[in-house]
ZAZA-879557 format. One record per residue (C-alpha): residue in one letter; y, z, x. Coordinates in steps of 0.001 Angstrom, whole numbers, plus 500000, padded with zeros to 6 digits. Each point is the difference from the previous one (the first is absolute). Example, Ala and Ser with C-alpha at 12.3 -4.5 7.8 and 13.67 -1.06 7.14 Angstrom:
BEGIN
<code:A, c2:495500, c3:507800, c1:512300>;
<code:S, c2:503440, c3:499340, c1:501370>;
# end
This chain:
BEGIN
<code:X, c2:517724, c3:822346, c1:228549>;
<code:X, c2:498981, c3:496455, c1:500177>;
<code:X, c2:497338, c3:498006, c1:502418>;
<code:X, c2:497637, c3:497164, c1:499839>;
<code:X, c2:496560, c3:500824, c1:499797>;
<code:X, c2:498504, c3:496443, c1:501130>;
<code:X, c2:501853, c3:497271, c1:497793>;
<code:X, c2:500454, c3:502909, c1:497569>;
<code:X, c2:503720, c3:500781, c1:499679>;
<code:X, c2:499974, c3:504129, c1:499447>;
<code:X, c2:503537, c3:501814, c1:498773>;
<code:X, c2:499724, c3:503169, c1:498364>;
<code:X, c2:502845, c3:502006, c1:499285>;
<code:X, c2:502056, c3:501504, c1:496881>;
<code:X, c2:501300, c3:497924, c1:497128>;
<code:X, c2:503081, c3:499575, c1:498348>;
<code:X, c2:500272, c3:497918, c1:497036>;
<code:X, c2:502501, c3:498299, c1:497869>;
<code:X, c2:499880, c3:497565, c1:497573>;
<code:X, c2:503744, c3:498698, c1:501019>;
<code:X, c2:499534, c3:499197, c1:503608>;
<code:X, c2:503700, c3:500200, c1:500771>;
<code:X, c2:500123, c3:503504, c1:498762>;
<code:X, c2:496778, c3:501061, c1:501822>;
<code:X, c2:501459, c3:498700, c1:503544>;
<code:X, c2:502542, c3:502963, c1:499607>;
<code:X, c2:497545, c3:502399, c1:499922>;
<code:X, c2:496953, c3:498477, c1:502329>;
<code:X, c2:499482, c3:502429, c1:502734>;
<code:X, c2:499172, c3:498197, c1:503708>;
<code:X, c2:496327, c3:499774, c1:500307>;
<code:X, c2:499276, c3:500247, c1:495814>;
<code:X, c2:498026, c3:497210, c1:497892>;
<code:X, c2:501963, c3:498541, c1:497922>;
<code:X, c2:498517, c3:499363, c1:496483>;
<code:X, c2:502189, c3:497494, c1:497986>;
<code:X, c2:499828, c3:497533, c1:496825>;
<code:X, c2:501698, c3:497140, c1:500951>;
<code:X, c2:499245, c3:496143, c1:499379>;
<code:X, c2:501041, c3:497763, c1:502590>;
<code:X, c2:501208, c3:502345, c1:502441>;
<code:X, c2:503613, c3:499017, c1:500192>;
<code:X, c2:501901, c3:499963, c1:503820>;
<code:X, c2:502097, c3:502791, c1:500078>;
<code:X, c2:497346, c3:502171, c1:498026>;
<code:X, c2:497878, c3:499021, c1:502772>;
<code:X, c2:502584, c3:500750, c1:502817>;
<code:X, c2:500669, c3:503543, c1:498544>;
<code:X, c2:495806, c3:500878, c1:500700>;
<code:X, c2:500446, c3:498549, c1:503340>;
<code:X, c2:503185, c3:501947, c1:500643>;
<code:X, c2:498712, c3:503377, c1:498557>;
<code:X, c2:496546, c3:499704, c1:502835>;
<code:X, c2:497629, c3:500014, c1:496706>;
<code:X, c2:496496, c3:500428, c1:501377>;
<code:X, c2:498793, c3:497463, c1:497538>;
<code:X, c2:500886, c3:498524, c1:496672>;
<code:X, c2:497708, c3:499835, c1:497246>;
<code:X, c2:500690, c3:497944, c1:497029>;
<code:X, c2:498482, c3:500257, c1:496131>;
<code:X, c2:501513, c3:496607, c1:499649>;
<code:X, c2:500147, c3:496657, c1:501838>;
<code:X, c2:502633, c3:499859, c1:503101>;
<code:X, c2:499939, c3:496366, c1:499687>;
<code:X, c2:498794, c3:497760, c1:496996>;
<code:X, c2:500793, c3:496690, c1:501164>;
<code:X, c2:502725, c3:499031, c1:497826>;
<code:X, c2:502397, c3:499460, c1:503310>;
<code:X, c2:500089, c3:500526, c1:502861>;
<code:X, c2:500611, c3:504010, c1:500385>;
<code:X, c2:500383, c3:501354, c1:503713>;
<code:X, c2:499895, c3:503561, c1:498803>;
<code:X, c2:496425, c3:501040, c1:500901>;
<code:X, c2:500198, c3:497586, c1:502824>;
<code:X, c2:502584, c3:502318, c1:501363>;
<code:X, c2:497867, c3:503376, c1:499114>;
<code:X, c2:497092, c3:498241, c1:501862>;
<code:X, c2:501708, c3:498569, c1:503193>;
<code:X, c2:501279, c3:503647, c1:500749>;
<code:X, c2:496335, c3:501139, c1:500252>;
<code:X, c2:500239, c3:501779, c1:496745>;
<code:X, c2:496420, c3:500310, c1:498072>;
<code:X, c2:500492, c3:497685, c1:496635>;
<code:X, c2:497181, c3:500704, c1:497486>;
<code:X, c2:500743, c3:498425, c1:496545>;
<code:X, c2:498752, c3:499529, c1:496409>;
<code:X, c2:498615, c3:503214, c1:500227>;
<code:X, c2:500557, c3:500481, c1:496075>;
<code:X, c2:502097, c3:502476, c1:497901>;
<code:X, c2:497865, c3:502811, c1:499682>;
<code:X, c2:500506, c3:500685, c1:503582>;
<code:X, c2:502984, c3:500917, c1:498998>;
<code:X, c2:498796, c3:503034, c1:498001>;
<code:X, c2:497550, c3:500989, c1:502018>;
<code:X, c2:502080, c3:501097, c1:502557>;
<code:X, c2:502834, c3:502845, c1:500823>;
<code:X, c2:502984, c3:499718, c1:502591>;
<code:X, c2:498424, c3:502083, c1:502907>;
<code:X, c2:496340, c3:499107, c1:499319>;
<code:X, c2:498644, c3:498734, c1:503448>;
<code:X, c2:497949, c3:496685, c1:499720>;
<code:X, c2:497942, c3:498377, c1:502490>;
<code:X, c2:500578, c3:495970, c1:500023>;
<code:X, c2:497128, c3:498249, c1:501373>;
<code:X, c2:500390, c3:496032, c1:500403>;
<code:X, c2:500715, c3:499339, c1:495816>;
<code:X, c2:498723, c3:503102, c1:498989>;
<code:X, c2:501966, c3:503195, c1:498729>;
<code:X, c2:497761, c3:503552, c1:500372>;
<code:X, c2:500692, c3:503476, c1:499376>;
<code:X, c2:497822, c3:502206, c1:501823>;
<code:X, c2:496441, c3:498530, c1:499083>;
<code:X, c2:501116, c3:497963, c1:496976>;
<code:X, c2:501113, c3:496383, c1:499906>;
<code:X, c2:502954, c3:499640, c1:498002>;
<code:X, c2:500155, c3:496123, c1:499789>;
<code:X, c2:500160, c3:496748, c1:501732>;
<code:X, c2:501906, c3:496779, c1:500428>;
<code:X, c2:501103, c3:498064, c1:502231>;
<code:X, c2:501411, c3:500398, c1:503358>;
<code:X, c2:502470, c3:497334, c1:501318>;
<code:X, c2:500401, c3:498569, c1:503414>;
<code:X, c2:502480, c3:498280, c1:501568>;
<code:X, c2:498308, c3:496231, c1:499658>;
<code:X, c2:498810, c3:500726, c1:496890>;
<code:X, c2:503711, c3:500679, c1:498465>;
<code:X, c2:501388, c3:496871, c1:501767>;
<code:X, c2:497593, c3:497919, c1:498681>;
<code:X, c2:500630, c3:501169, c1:496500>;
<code:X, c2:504043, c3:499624, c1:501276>;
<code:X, c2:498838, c3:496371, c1:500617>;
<code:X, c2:498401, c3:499110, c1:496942>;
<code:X, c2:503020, c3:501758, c1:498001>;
<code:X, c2:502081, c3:497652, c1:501519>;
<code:X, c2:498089, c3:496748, c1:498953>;
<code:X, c2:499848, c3:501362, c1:496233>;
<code:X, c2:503490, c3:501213, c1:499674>;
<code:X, c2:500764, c3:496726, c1:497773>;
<code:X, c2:498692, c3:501613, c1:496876>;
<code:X, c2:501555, c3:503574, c1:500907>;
<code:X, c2:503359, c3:498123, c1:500342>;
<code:X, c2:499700, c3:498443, c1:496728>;
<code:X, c2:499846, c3:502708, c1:498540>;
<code:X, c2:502410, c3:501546, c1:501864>;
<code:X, c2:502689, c3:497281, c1:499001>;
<code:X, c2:499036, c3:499933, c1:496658>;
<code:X, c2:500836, c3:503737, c1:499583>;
<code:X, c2:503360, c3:499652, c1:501956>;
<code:X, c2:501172, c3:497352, c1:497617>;
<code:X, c2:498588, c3:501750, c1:496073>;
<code:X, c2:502072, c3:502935, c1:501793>;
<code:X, c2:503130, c3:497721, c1:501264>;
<code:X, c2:500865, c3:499744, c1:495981>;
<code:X, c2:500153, c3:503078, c1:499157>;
<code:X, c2:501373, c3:501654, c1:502811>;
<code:X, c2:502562, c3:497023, c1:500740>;
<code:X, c2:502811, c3:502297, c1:498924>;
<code:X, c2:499855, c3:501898, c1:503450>;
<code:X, c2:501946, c3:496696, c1:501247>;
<code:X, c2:502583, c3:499559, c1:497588>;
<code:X, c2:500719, c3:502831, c1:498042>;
<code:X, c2:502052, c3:502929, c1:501652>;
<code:X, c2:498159, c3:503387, c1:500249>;
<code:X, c2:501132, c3:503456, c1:497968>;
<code:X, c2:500445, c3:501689, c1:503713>;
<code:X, c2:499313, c3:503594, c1:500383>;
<code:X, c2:502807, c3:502061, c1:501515>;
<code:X, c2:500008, c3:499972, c1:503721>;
<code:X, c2:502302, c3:502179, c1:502290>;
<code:X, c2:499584, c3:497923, c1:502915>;
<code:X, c2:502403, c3:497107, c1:500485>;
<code:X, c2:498579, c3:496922, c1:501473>;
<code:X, c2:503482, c3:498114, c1:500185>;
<code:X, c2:499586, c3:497903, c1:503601>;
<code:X, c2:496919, c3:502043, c1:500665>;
<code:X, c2:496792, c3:498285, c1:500829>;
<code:X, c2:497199, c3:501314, c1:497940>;
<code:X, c2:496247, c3:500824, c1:502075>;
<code:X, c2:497123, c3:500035, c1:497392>;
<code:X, c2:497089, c3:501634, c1:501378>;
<code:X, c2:496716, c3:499361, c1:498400>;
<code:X, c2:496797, c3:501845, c1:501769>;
<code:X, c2:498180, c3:496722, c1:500313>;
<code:X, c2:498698, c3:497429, c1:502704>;
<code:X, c2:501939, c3:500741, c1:503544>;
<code:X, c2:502324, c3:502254, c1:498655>;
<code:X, c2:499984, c3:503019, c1:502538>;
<code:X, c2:500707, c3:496269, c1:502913>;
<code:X, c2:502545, c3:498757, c1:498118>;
<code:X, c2:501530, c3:503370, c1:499387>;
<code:X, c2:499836, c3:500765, c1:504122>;
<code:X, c2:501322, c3:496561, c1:501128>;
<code:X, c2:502766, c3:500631, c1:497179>;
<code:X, c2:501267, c3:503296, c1:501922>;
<code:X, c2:499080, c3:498629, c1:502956>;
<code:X, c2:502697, c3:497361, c1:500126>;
<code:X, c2:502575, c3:502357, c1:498616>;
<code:X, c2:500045, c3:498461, c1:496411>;
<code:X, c2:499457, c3:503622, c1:498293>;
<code:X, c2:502615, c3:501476, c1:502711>;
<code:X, c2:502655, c3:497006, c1:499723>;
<code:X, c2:500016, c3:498937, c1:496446>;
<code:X, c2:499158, c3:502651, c1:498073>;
<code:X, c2:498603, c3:499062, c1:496752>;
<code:X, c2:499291, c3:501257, c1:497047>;
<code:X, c2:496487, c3:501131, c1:500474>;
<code:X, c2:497494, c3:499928, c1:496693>;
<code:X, c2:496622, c3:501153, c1:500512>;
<code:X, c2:497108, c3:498717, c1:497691>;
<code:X, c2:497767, c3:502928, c1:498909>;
<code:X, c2:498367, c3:500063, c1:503185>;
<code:X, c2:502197, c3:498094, c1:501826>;
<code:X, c2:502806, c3:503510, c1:499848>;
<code:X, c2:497397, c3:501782, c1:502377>;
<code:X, c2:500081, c3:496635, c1:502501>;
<code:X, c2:503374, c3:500742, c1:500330>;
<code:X, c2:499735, c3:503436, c1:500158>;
<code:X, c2:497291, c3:499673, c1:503019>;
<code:X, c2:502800, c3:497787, c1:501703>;
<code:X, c2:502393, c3:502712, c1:500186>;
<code:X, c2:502151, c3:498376, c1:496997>;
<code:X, c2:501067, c3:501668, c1:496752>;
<code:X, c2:499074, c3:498083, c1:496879>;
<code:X, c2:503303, c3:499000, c1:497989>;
<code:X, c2:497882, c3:499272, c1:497346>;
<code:X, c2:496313, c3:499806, c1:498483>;
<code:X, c2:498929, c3:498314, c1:497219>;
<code:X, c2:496822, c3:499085, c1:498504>;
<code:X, c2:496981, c3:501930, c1:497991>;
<code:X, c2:499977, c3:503220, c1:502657>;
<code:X, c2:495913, c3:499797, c1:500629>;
<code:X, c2:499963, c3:499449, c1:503674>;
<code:X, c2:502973, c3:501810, c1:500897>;
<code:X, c2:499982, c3:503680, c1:501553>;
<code:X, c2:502317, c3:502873, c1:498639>;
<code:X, c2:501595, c3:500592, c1:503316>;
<code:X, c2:501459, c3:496063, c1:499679>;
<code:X, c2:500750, c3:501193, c1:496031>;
<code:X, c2:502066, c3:503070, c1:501292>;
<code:X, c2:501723, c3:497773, c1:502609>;
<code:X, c2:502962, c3:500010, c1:498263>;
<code:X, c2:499809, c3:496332, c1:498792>;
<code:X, c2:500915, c3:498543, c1:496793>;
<code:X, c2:496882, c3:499619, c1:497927>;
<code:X, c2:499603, c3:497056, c1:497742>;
<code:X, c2:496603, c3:499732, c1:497382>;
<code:X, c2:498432, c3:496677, c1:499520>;
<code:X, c2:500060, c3:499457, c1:496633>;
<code:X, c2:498177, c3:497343, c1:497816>;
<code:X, c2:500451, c3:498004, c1:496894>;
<code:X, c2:497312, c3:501782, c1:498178>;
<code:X, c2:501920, c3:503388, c1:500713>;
<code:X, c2:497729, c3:501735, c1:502630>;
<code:X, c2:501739, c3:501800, c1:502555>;
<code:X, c2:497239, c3:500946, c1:502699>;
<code:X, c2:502248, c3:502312, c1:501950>;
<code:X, c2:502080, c3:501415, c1:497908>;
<code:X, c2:497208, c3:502737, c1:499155>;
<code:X, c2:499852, c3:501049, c1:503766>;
<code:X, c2:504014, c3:500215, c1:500509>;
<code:X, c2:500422, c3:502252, c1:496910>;
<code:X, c2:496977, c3:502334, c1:500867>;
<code:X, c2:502164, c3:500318, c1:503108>;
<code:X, c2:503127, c3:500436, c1:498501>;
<code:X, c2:501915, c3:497489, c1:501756>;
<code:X, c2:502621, c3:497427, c1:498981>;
<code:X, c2:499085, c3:496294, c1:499352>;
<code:X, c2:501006, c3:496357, c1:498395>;
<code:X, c2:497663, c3:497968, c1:498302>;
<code:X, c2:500546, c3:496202, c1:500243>;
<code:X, c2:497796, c3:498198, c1:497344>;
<code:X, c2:499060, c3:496527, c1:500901>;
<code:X, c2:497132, c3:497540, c1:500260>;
<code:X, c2:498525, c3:499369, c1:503991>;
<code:X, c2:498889, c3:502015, c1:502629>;
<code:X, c2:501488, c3:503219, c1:501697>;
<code:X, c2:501154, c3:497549, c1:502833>;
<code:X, c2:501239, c3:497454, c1:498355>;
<code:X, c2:502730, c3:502357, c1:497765>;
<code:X, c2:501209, c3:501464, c1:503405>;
<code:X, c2:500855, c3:496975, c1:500873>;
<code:X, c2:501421, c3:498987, c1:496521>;
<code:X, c2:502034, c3:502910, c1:500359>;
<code:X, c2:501131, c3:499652, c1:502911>;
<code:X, c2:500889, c3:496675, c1:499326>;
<code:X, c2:502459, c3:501119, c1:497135>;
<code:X, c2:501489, c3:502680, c1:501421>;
<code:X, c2:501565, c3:497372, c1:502518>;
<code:X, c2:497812, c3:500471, c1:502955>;
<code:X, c2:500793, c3:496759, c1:502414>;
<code:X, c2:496526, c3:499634, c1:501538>;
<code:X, c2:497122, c3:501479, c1:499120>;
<code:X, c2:497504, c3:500717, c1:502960>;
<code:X, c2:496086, c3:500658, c1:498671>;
<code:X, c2:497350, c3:502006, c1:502021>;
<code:X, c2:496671, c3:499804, c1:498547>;
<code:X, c2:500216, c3:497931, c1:497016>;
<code:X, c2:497642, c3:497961, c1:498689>;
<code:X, c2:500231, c3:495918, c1:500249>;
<code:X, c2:496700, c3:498754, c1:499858>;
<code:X, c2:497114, c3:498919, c1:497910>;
<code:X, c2:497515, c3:502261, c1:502096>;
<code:X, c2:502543, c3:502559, c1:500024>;
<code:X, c2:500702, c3:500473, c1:496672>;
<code:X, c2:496303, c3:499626, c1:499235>;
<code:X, c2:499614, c3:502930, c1:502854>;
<code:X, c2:502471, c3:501951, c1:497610>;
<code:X, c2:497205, c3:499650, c1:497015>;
<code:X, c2:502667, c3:497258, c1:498277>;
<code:X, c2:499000, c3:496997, c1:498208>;
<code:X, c2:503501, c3:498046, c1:500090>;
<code:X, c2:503470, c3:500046, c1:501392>;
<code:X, c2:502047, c3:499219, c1:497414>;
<code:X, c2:502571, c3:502521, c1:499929>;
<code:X, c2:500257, c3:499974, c1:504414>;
<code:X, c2:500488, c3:496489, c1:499396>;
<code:X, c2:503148, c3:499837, c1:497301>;
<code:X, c2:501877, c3:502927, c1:502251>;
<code:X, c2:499558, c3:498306, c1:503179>;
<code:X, c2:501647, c3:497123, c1:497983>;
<code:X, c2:502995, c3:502432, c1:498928>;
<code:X, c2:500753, c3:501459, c1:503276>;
<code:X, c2:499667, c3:496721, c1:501766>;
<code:X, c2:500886, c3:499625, c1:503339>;
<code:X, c2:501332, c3:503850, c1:500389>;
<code:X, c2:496315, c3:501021, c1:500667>;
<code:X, c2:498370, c3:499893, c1:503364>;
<code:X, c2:497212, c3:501418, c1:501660>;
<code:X, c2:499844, c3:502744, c1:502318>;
<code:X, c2:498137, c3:497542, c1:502880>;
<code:X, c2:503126, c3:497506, c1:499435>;
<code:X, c2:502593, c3:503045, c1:500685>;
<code:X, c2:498656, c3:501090, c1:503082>;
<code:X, c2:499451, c3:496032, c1:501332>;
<code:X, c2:503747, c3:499844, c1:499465>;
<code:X, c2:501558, c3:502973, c1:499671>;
<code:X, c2:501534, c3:500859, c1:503893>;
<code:X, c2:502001, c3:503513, c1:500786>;
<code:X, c2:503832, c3:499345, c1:500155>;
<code:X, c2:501829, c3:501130, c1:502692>;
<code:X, c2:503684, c3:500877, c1:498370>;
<code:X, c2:503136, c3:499021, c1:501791>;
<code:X, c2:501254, c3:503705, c1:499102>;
<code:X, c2:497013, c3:501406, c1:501730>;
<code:X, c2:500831, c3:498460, c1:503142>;
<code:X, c2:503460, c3:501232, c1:499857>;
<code:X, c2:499077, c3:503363, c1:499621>;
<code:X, c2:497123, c3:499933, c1:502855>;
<code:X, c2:503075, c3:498533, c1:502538>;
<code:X, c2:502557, c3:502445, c1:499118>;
<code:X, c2:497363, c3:502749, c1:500647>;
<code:X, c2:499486, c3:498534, c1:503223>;
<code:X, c2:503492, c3:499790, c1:500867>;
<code:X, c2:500497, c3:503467, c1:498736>;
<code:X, c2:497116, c3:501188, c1:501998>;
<code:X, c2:500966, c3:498431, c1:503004>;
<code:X, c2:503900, c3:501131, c1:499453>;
<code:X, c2:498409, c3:503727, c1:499631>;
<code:X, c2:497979, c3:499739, c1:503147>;
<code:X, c2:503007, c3:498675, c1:501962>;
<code:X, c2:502037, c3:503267, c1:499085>;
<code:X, c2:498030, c3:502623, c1:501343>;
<code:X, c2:498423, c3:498236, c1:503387>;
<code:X, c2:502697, c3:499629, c1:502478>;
<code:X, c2:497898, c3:497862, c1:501912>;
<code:X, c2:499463, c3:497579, c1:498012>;
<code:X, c2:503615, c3:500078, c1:499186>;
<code:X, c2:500825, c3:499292, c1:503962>;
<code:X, c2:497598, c3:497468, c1:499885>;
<code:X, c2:501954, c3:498259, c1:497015>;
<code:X, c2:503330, c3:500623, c1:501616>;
<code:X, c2:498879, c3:498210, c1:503048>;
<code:X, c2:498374, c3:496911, c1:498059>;
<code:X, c2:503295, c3:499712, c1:498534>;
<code:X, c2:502228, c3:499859, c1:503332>;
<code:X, c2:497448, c3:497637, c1:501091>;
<code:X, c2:500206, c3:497896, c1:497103>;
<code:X, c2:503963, c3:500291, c1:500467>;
<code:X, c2:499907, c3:499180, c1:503071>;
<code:X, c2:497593, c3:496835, c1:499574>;
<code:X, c2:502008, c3:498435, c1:497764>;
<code:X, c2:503272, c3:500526, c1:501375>;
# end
């Protein structure tokens, strides 16, 4: 229930809380509060509330800090979703999924007791903190580079060395390769993709980062493969019948591995340095995939600060190894156009004739009519 009770924004309604907002979307019931813990709101955190009709989001932590310019609770805000934040982490253990709360302006109640404050945000307020993010984001990108390039030494072996591979059934020999990431635009790019009759024409080898398996799954396409740490991926995209690949990292953990073998199922492991995204496309690289066609990924400063990462280093050394066989999804469906195949046209006049011979057979009218066009035509040209 929700109403405004003078300038007074009222919601109240049950909660559901998470400290991992992308796990917490799954579960947010239309119409619930969503209680979260998660500085600077990143955008597709924020478009999974939207999408999932939360009531309002309240946040222990602080959807925006300043540090750049972060659309995320911009985009909770703009929907007419209810942003309360810095409402502080004993919130969080105060109350229960299912416990019905009572949100008045930046205030959090439960029955006759006030729970805590903060701050609620508004639309001019957030773009005026997007504005000022921008005019400081000299210091932030500093940092930023300076991160990129202590990592750039020790990771530079992801552009010259050649991977240990893990064993993979599927054979991209003069296959493209689609690497779906679950990040900014991805369910657009995916739609214009399929739209254009890229999926349906080319058929490429489809890999499906963690999330990024159940994009493809919503799109009515089978995952050939997922890789990555297996967080934000469901079990139904697990026991798609993909190859499964672990992330693995120098220092030897293995995030997903625990989840596959508590389900029993088969996987590879391939250990290297980088994110999930970047080894799909290291991989598919090496395995001899001709182009490379990301949905998703991550390319910019604010994007990769969005993720929660400091640097770029190792997205930076595989773009350099794959080179010019990578392109993005937006660039496919600028150029990519639906062939129409000389053999197709073939067939489609042959069934016409056939039709038309069939027709002819069995209508003895038609076949007078034909006998006299042809006299005429005889005797027209002699």
């Amino acid at each position: 229930m929700s109403g405004t009770a003078g300038e007074r924004i009222v919601v109240q309604a049950p909660v559901r809380i998470g400290r991992r907002t992308k796990d917490l979307v799954k579960q947010l019931l239309p119409g619930e509060i969503a209680v979260i813990d998660h500085t600077d709101l990143d955008r597709v955190a924020a478009e999974g509330l939207v999408e999932a009709d939360a009531a309002a989001v309240l946040n222990v932590a602080t959807s925006m800090t300043g540090r750049y310019p972060n659309y995320g609770p911009l985009l909770v805000v703009a929907s007419g979703t209810v942003l309360v934040d810095d409402l502080g982490p004993d919130l969080l253990e105060s109350l229960h999924d299912g416990d019905v709360v009572t949100v008045v302006d930046n205030e959090v109640w439960r029955g006759e007791e006030q729970l805590a404050s903060g701050v609620r945000r508004g639309v001019h307020d957030l773009e005026q903190h997007i504005e000022e993010a921008r005019h400081t984001l000299g210091a932030e990108l500093e940092r930023f580079a300076t991160n990129t390039l202590q990592y750039l030494k020790r990771e530079h072996h992801l552009a010259t060395d050649t991977p240990d591979l893990p064993h993979v059934r599927t054979s991209f020999k003069d296959r493209h390769a689609l690497v779906v990431v679950r990040g900014i635009d991805y369910r657009e790019d995916l739609a214009a993709l399929k739209r254009s009759g890229y999926l349906r024409e080319v058929k490429p080898v489809t890999i499906g980062v963690d999330g990024g398996a159940d994009a493809l799954l919503e799109l009515g396409v089978k995952p050939d493969i997922i890789m990555g740490d297996f967080d934000s991926v469901s079990d139904a995209a697990i026991h798609s019948g993909a190859e499964l690949i672990v992330h693995a990292y120098l220092d030897g953990k293995a995030p997903g591995a625990d989840r596959l073998t508590a389900l029993g199922l088969p996987f590879e492991q391939f250990e290297t340095a980088g994110t999930s995204e970047d080894i799909a496309m290291l991989l598919a690289h090496e395995l001899g995939a001709p182009l490379i066609v990301a949905v998703g990924t991550h390319n910019s400063m604010e994007e990769f600060l969005d993720k929660g990462r400091a640097g770029m280093a190792s997205t930076f050394l595989v773009r350099l190894r794959v080179g010019a066989s990578l392109v993005d999804a937006k660039g496919v469906n600028r150029l990519y156009r639906p062939v129409v195949k000389t053999r197709d046209i073939t067939v489609l006049v042959f069934g016409a004739l056939a039709a038309l011979l069939a027709v002819t057979l069995v209508n003895e009218p038609l076949r007078l009519w034909l006998r006299s066009l042809w006299t005429y035509l005889r005797s027209g040209f002699g």
